[in-house]
C-alpha positions as CSV (number, residue, x, y, z in Angstrom):
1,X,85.0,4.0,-22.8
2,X,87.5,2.8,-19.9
3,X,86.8,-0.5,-18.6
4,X,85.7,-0.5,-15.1
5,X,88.9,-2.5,-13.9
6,X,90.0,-1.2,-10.7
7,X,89.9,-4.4,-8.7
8,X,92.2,-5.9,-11.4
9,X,94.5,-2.7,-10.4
10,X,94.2,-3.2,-6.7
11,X,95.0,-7.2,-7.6
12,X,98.4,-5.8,-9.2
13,X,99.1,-3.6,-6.6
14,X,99.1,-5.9,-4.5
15,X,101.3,-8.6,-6.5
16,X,103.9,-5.7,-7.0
17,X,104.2,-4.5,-3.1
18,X,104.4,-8.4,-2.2
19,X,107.3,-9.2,-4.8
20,X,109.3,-6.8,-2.8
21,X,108.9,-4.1,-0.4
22,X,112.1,-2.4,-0.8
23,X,111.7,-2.1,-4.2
24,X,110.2,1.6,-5.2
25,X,107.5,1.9,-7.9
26,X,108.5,2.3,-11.5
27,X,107.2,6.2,-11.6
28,X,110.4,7.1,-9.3
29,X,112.3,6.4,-12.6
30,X,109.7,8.5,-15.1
31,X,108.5,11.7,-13.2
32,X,107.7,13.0,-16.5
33,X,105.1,10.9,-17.4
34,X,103.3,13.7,-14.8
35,X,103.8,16.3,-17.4
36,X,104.7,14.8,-20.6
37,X,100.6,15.4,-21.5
38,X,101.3,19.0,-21.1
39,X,104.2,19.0,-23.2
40,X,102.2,17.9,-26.3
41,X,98.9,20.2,-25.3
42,X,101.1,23.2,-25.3
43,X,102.7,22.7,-28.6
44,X,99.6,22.1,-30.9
45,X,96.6,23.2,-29.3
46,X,95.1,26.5,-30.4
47,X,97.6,25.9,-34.2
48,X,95.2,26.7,-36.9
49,X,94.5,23.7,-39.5
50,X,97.1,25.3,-42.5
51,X,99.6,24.5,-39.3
52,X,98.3,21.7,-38.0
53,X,98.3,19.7,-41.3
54,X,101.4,21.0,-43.2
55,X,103.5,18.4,-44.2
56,X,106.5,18.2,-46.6
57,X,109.3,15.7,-48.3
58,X,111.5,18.8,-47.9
59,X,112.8,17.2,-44.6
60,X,112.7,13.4,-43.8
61,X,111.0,14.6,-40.0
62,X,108.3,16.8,-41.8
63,X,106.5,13.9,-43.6
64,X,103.7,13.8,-41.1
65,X,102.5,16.4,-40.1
66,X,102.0,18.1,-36.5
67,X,98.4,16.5,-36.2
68,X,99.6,13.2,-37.1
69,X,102.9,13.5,-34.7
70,X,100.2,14.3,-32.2
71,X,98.0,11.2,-33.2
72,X,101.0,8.9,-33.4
73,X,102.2,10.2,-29.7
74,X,98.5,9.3,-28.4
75,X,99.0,5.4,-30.1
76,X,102.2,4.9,-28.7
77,X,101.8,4.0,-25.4
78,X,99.2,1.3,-25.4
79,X,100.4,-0.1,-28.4
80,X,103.4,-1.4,-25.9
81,X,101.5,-1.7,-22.6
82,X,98.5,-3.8,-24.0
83,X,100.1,-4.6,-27.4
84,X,103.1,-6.3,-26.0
85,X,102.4,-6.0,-22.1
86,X,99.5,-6.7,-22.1
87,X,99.4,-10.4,-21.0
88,X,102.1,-9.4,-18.5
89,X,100.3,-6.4,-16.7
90,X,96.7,-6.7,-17.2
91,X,96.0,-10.3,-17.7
92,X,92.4,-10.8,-18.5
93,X,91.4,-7.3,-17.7
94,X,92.9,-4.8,-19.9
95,X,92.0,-1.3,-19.3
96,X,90.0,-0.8,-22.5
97,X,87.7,-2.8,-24.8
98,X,89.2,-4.3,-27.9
99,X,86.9,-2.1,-29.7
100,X,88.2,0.7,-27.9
101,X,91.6,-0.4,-28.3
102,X,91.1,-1.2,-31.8
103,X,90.6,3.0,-32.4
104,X,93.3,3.8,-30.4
105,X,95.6,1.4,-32.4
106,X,94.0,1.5,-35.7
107,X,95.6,-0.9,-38.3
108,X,94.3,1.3,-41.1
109,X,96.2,4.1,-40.5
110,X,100.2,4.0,-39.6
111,X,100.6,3.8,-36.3
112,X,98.8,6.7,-35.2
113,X,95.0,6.9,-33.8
114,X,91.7,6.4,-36.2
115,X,91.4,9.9,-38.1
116,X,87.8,8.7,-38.8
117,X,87.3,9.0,-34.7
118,X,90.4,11.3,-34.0
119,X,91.1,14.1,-36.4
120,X,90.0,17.1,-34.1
121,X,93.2,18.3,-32.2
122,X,90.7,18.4,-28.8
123,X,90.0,14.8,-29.7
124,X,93.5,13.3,-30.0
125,X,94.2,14.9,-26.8
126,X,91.4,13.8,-25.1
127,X,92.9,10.5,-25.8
128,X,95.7,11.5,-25.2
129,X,95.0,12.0,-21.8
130,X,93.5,8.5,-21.6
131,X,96.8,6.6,-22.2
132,X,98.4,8.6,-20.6
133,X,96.4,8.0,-17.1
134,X,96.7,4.3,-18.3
135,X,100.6,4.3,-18.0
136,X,100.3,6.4,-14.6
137,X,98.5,3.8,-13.4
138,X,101.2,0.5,-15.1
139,X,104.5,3.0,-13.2
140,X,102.4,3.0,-9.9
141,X,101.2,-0.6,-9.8
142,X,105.0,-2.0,-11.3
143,X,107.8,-2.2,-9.1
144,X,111.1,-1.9,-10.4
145,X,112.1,-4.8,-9.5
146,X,109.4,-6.3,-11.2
147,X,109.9,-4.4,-14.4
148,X,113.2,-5.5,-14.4
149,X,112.5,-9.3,-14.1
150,X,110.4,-9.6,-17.3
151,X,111.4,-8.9,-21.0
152,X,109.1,-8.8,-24.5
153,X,110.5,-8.9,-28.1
154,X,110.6,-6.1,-30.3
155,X,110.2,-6.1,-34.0
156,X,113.6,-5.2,-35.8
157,X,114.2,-2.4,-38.3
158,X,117.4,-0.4,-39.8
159,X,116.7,2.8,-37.2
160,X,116.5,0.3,-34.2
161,X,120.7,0.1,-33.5
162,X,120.9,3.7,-33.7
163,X,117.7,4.0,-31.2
164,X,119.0,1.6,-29.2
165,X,121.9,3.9,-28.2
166,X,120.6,5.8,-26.3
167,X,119.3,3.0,-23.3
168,X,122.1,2.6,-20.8
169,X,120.3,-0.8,-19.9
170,X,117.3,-2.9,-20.1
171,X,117.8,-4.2,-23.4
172,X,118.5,-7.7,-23.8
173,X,120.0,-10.1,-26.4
174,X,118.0,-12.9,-27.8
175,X,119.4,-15.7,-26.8
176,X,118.8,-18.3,-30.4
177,X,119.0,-15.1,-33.0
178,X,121.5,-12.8,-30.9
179,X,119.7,-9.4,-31.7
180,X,119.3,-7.3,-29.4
181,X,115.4,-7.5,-29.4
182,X,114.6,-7.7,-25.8
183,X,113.3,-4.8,-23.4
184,X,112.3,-4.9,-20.3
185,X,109.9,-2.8,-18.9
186,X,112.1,0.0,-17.7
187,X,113.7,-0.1,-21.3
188,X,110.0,-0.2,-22.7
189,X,108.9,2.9,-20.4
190,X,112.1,5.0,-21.5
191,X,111.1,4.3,-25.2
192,X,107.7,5.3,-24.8
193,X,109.3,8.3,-23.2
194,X,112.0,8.9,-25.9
195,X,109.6,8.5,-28.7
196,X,107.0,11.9,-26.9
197,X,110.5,13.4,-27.0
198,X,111.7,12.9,-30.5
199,X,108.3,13.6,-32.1
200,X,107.8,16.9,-29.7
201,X,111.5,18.2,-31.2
202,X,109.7,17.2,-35.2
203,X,106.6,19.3,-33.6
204,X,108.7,21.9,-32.5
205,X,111.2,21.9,-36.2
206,X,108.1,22.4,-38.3
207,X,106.9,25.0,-36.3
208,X,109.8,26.6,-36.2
209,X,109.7,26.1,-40.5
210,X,106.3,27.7,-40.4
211,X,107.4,30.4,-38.2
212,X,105.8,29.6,-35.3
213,X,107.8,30.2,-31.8
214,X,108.0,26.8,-29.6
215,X,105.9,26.7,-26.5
216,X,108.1,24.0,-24.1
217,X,112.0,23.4,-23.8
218,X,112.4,19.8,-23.7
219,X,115.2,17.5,-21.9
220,X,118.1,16.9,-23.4
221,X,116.9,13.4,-23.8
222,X,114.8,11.0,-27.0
223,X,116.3,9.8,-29.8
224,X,117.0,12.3,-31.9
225,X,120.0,13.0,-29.4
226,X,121.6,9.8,-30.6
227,X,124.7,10.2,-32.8
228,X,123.7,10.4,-36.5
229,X,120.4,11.5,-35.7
230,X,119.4,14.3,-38.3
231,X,118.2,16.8,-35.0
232,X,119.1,20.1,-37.4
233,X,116.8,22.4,-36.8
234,X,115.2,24.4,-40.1
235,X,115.6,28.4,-40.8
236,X,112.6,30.2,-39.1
237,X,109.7,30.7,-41.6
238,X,111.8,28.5,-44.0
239,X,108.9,26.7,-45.0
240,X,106.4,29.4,-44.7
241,X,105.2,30.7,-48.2
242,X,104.8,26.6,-48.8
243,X,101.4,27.0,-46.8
244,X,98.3,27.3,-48.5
C-alpha cells in the first residue's frame, strides 16, 4: 500500500513554489508522463501468455520478453526517484514502505518487479499505474529550477556513452574521476522517459516478430534513436513458428 504522505507533498510544494516563483513546474517539460501509462497498457494487455512470455537470443532486444519489458518499465521509475532521489525529494517520508518498495525494486530478480507478486499482466500494470502517479506527483511538486540545482551519481557501464547521447543537457562531469556520471533531475526524468521509450520499440519489434500489429506510434525520441543503436526492426511473423 501507498503511504499516507500528503502533508509531506504539500511540505514540498511549498519549498518548490518558494525557491522561485517564476520558475514552472518540472511536468511543463514531460507532458507525456500523462500518457506514457497508456502507451504500455495498449501494447501488452489482452496478448495471450505464448506472446507475452516469448523470448529469444535470436536478437540482443528479444532476451526478455514482453512481460518482463513490461515489469522492468514498472521498476524503473522509483528505482531513481526513491533509489537515488529519494533523500532529495521525499526526505523521511517516502511515498511507499520499504517493504513495498522492496517488491517494486526486487533485488532477486533483474531490475524488474517481484514475479512472485507481479507476474499477472493486470498486476504489473496496476503497479504500473502506482509509479507512475508517484512521478506525477515528483514533476508537479519540483520546479525546474530546482531540478536543475541538484545532481546524483550514476553507476557506469559500456552502453552509458552511447545513452548519454541523446541528453542535450543535465548531465554533469564528476569533478575527482571526470566521468560524466552526474544527472540532474531534468536529465534523470528524460531517462526515465527514454528508457518507457526504448523498451515500448523492443515491445513493439517482438510483436511485430510474432506477427502481431503495434497498437501506439511512439516519438521519435529514447535511446534506441542514438547512433549505433541496433533499432532494426524484424520481418513480420519472423519469429512466429518459434512459439510453442
Amino acid at each position: 500500500m501507498i503511504v499516507d504522505s500528503q502533508e509531506s507533498w504539500r511540505e514540498t510544494s511549498a519549498m518548490s513554489k518558494s525557491a522561485s516563483k517564476n520558475s514552472p513546474q518540472l511536468r511543463t517539460l514531460f507532458p507525456d508522463f500523462w500518457r506514457i501509462d497508456s502507451l504500455v497498457r495498449a501494447e501488452v494487455i489482452e496478448l495471450p501468455d505464448e506472446v507475452l512470455d516469448w523470448s529469444s537470443d535470436r536478437w540482443g532486444w528479444s532476451g526478455w520478453s514482453i512481460r518482463q519489458q513490461a515489469s522492468h518499465m514498472a521498476s524503473v521509475p522509483l528505482r531513481w526517484l526513491i533509489g537515488r532521489w529519494g533523500e532529495h525529494l521525499f526526505g523521511d517520508s517516502p511515498p511507499v514502505s520499504k517493504e513495498r518498495y522492496a517488491l517494486l525494486n526486487s533485488e532477486e530478480h533483474d531490475r524488474r518487479l517481484d514475479d512472485r507478486k507481479f507476474w499477472a499482466i493486470a498486476d504489473i500494470l496496476g503497479a504500473l499505474d502506482e509509479v507512475i502517479s508517484i512521478s506525477r506527483q515528483v514533476l508537479i511538486a519540483t520546479t525546474v529550477e530546482r531540478a536543475r540545482s541538484i545532481v546524483v551519481q550514476r553507476a557506469m557501464h559500456d552502453q552509458w556513452e552511447l545513452m548519454r547521447s541523446v541528453h542535450p543537457d543535465g548531465i554533469h562531469q564528476h569533478p575527482e574521476t571526470g566521468e560524466f556520471s552526474g544527472m540532474d533531475l531534468v536529465a534523470t526524468f528524460r531517462h526515465i522517459q527514454n528508457e518507457f521509450y526504448t523498451h515500448l520499440f523492443n515491445v513493439q519489434r517482438e510483436k511485430i516478430a510474432l506477427g502481431c500489429d503495434p497498437m501506439v506510434k511512439l516519438p521519435d525520441a529514447g535511446y534506441h534513436t542514438a547512433k549505433g543503436w541496433d533499432s532494426d526492426l524484424p520481418e513480420f511473423g519472423s519469429a512466429r513458428t518459434r512459439i510453442g
